[in-house]
LUMPADO-372950 format. One record per residue (C-alpha): residue number from 1; residue in one letter; y, x, z. Coordinates in steps of 0.05 Angstrom, whole numbers, padded with zeros to 5 digits, always signed. Last residue first. Example, Ala and Ser with C-alpha at 12.3 -4.5 7.8 and 13.67 -1.06 7.14 Angstrom:
! residues 2
{2,"S",{-00021,+00273,+00143}}
{1,"A",{-00090,+00246,+00156}}
***
This chain:
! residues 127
{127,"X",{+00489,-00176,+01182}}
{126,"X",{+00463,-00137,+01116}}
{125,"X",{+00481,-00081,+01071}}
{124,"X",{+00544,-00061,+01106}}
{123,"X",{+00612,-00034,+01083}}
{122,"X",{+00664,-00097,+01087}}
{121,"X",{+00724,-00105,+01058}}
{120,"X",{+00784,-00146,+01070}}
{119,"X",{+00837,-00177,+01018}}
{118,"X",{+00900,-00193,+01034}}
{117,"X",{+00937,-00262,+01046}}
{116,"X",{+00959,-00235,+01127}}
{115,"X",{+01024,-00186,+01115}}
{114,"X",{+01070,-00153,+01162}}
{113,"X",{+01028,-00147,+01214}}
{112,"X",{+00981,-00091,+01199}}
{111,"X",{+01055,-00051,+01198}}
{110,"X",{+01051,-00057,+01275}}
{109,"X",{+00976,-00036,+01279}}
{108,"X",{+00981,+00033,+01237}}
{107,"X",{+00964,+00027,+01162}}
{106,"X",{+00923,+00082,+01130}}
{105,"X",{+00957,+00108,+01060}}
{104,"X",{+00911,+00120,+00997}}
{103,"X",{+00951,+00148,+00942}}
{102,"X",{+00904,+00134,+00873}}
{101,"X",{+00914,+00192,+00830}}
{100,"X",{+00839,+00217,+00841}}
{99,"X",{+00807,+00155,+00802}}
{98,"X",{+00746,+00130,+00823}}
{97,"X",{+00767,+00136,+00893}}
{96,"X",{+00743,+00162,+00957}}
{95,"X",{+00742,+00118,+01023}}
{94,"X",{+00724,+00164,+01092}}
{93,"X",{+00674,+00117,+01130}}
{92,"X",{+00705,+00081,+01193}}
{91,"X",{+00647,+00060,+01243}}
{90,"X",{+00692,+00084,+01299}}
{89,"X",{+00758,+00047,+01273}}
{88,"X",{+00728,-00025,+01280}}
{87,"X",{+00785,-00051,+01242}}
{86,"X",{+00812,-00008,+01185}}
{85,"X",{+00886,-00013,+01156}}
{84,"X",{+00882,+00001,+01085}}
{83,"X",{+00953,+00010,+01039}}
{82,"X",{+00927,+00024,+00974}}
{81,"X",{+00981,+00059,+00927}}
{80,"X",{+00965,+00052,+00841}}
{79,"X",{+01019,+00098,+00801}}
{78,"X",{+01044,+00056,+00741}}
{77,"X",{+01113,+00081,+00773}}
{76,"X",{+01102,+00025,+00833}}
{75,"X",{+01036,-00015,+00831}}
{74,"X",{+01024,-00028,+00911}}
{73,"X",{+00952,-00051,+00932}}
{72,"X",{+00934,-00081,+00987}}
{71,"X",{+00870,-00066,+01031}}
{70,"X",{+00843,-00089,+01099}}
{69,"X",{+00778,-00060,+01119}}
{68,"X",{+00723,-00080,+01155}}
{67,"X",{+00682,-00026,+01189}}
{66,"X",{+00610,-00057,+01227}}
{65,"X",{+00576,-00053,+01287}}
{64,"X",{+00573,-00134,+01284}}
{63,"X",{+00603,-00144,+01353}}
{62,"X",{+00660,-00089,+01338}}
{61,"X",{+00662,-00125,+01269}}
{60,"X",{+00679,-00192,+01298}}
{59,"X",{+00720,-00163,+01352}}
{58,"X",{+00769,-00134,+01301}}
{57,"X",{+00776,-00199,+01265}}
{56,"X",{+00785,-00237,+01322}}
{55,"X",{+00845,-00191,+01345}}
{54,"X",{+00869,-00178,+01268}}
{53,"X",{+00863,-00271,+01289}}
{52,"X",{+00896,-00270,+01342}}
{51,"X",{+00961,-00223,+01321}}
{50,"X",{+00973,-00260,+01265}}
{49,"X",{+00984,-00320,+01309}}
{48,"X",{+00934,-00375,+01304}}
{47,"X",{+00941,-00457,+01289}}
{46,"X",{+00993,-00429,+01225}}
{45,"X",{+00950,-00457,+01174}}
{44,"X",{+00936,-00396,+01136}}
{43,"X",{+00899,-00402,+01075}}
{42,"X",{+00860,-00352,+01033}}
{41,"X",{+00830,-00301,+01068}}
{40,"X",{+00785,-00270,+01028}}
{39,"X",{+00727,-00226,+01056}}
{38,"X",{+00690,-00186,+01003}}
{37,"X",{+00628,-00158,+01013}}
{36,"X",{+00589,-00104,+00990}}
{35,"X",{+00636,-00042,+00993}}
{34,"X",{+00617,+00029,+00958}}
{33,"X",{+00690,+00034,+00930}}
{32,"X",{+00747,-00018,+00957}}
{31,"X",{+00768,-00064,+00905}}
{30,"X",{+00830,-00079,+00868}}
{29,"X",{+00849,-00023,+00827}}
{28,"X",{+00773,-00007,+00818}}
{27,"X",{+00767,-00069,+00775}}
{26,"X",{+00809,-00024,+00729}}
{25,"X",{+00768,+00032,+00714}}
{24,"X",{+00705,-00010,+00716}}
{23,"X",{+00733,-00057,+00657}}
{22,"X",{+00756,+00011,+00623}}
{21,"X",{+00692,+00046,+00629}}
{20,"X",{+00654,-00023,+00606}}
{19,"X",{+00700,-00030,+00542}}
{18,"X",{+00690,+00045,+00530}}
{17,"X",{+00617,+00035,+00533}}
{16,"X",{+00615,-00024,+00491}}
{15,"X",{+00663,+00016,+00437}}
{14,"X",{+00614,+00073,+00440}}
{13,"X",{+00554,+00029,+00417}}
{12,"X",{+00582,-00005,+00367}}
{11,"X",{+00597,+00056,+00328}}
{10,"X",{+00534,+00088,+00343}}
{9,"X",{+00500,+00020,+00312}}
{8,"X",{+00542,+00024,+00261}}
{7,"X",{+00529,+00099,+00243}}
{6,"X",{+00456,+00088,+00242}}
{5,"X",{+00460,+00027,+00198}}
{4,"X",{+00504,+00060,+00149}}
{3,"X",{+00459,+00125,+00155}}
{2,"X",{+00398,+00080,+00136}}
{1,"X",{+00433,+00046,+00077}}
***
């Protein structure tokens, strides 16, 4: 009865850890490694250009010495690409992945345009 218990409890115990690898390994799809907070922009009433508010946005963190980063993700091939474009460019920090087949591509200002309901990062304990 002992070794049933003990082999259980093992039992159990690997398929919480492989639930919690697997939750991690694909909540890393969407996020940004070592960032704190997430900045959502979620509606766009068309009072600003596109072009004002990367503007604001990029003052913001020059004022706050901070990096903020804008991120999308592209599934094509079951291959994960992050497109990042990063505001405040002199407090950039070098972003490595969980996992190594990730393509990271940096955006340049006229393909920041495209798109404005993304996600942005921020790497800073406090403001």
């Amino acid at each position: 009865m002992k070794w049933f218990k003990l082999i259980l409890d093992v039992t159990i115990f690997i398929l919480i850890a492989i639930l919690l690898f697997v939750y991690t390994y694909k909540e890393n799809e969407e996020i940004l490694p070592d960032t704190k907070y997430p900045i959502a922009v979620t509606d766009w009433n068309k009072k600003y250009s596109k072009n004002e508010i990367y503007k604001r946005i990029n003052q913001f963190a020059k004022n706050e010495n901070v990096a903020i980063y804008k991120s999308t993700s592209n599934y094509t091939n079951k291959n994960v690409d992050k497109d990042i474009y990063v505001f405040n460019k002199s407090k950039a920090t070098t972003i490595t992945p969980f996992n190594a087949k990730y393509n990271i591509h940096y955006l340049s200002d006229d393909e920041l345009l495209k798109k404005i309901s993304r996600e942005l990062f921020c790497k800073r304990q406090k403001f």
